[in-house]
N, C-alpha and C positions, 0 to 999 in steps of 0.2 A: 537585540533582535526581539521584535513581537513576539507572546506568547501564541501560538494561534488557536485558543481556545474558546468555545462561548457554550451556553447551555446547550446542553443534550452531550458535548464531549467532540461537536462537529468543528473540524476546525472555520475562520470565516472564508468567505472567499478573497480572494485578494492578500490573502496576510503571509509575513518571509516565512518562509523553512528554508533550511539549508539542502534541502535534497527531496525529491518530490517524484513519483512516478504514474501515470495515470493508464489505467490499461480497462478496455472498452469491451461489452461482453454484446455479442448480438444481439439484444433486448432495450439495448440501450443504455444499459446500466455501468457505471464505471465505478471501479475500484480505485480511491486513492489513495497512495502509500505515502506518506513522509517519515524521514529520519529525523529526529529534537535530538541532535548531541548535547546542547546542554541540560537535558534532562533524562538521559540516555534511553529515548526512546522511540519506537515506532509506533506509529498510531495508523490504522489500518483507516475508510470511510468509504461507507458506499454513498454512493452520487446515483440520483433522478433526475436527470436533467441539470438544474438548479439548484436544486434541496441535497442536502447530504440526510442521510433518512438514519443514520448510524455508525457508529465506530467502534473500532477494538483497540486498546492501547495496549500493545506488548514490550517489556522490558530487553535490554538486549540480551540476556539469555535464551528469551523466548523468542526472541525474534530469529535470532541463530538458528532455534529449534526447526522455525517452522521452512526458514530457506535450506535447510539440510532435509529437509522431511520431503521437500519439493524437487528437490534436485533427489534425491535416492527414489522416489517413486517413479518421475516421467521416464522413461527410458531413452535413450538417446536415440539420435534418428539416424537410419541406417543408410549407407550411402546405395543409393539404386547403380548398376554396372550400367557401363556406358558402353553403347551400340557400334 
C-alpha cells in the first residue's frame, strides 16, 4: 500500500488508505479521517476545497482517546413522543 504522505504531512489526493471518512462542515470545510494500520495510525486533515491546508497525526491510543471523548460528550438524542 502507498504511503499517503507528501510535505506539510497532507496526505495526496488520490492515494490508498485502508479506511477513510470525509465529513463536510457548512463553510465548506472537510475534515478527513484516515486509519494507516500499518503504521497504527490516524491522521486527521482539513480540506479547502482542493488543498488539505493541515493535519493531526494521532497514534491509536490517542485516537481512542479522542472517539471516547466524542462519544461521552454529545449526548444522545432523545426520542420525541409520537402523536
Amino acid at each position: 500500500m502507498e504511503r499517503p504522505a507528501r510535505a506539510g504531512g497532507c496526505p495526496r489526493p488520490g492515494s490508498l488508505v485502508a479506511v477513510a471518512e470525509f465529513f463536510l462542515d457548512d463553510r465548506g470545510q472537510a475534515l478527513r479521517v484516515t486509519w494507516h494500520a500499518e503504521d497504527g495510525m490516524a491522521i486527521l486533515g482539513v480540506w479547502r476545497g482542493e488543498e488539505c491546508v493541515g493535519t493531526v497525526r494521532l497514534g491509536a491510543d490517542e485516537a481512542r482517546r479522542l472517539a471516547g471523548f466524542l462519544q461521552g460528550a454529545i449526548p444522545e438524542p432523545t426520542e420525541s413522543p409520537t402523536a
